[in-house]
C-alpha positions in Angstrom: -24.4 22.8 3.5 -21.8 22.4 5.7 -18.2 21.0 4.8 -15.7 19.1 6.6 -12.1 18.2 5.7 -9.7 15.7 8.2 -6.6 15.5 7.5 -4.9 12.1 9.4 -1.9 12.3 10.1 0.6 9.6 9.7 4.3 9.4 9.9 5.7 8.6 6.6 7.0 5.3 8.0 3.8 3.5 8.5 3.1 4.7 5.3 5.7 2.7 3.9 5.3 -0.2 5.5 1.7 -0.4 4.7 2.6 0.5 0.5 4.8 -1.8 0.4 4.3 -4.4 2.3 1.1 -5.1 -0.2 0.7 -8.2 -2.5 -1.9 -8.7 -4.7 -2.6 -12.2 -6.8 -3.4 -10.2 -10.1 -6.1 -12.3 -11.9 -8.6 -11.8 -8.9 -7.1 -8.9 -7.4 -7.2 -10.3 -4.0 -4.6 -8.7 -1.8 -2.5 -10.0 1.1 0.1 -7.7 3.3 3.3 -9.5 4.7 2.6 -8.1 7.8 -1.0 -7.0 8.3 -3.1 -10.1 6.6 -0.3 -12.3 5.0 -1.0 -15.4 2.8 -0.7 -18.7 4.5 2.3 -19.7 1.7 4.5 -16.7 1.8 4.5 -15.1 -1.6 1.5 -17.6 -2.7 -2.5 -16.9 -3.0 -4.6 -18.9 -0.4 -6.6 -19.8 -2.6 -5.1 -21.2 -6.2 -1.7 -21.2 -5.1 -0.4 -18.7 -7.6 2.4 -15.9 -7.1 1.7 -13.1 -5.8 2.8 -10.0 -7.2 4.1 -6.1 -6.0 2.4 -3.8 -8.3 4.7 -0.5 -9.3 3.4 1.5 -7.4 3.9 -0.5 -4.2 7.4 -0.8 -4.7 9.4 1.0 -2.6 11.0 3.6 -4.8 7.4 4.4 -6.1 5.8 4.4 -2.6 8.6 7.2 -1.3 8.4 9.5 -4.7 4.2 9.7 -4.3 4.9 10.0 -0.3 7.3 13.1 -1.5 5.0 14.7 -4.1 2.4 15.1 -1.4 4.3 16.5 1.0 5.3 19.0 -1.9 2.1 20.3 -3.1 -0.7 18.8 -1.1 0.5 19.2 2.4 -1.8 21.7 4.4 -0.4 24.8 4.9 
C-alpha cells in the first residue's frame, strides 16, 4: 500500500484570520466567519437571532500559542 502525506502550506497570517475570525451560535453549533460567511446581524445567528459566541480556542491568544506549538514540534524537518 502506498502512502501519501501533503503538507499545505499557509502563512501563519491567514491562519489567524481564519481562527479567529470564527463564530459559532453554541446550541446548534452553526458557525458564521466575520469575513468569509458572516451572519446577516453582525454578532447574531440567522436563524433565532441569538449571540454568537468565540469559543477559547478561537481567540486570538489561543489561536497564536497552537500556531506556535506546531511550528515547534510538528513542523517538517
Amino acid at each position: 500500500m502506498n502512502r501519501f502525506l501533503l503538507e499545505i502550506a499557509v502563512d501563519d497570517e491567514v491562519l489567524m484570520e481564519r481562527v479567529t475570525g470564527r463564530r459559532v451560535h453554541i446550541p446548534t453549533n452553526r458557525t458564521y466567519h466575520t469575513k468569509f460567511n458572516p451572519p446577516k446581524v453582525e454578532g447574531r445567528d440567522d436563524i433565532t437571532g441569538e449571540p454568537l459566541e468565540i469559543r477559547e480556542q478561537d481567540e486570538p491568544s489561543f489561536a497564536k500559542e497552537r500556531i506556535d506549538e506546531y511550528h515547534k514540534y510538528e513542523e517538517p524537518w
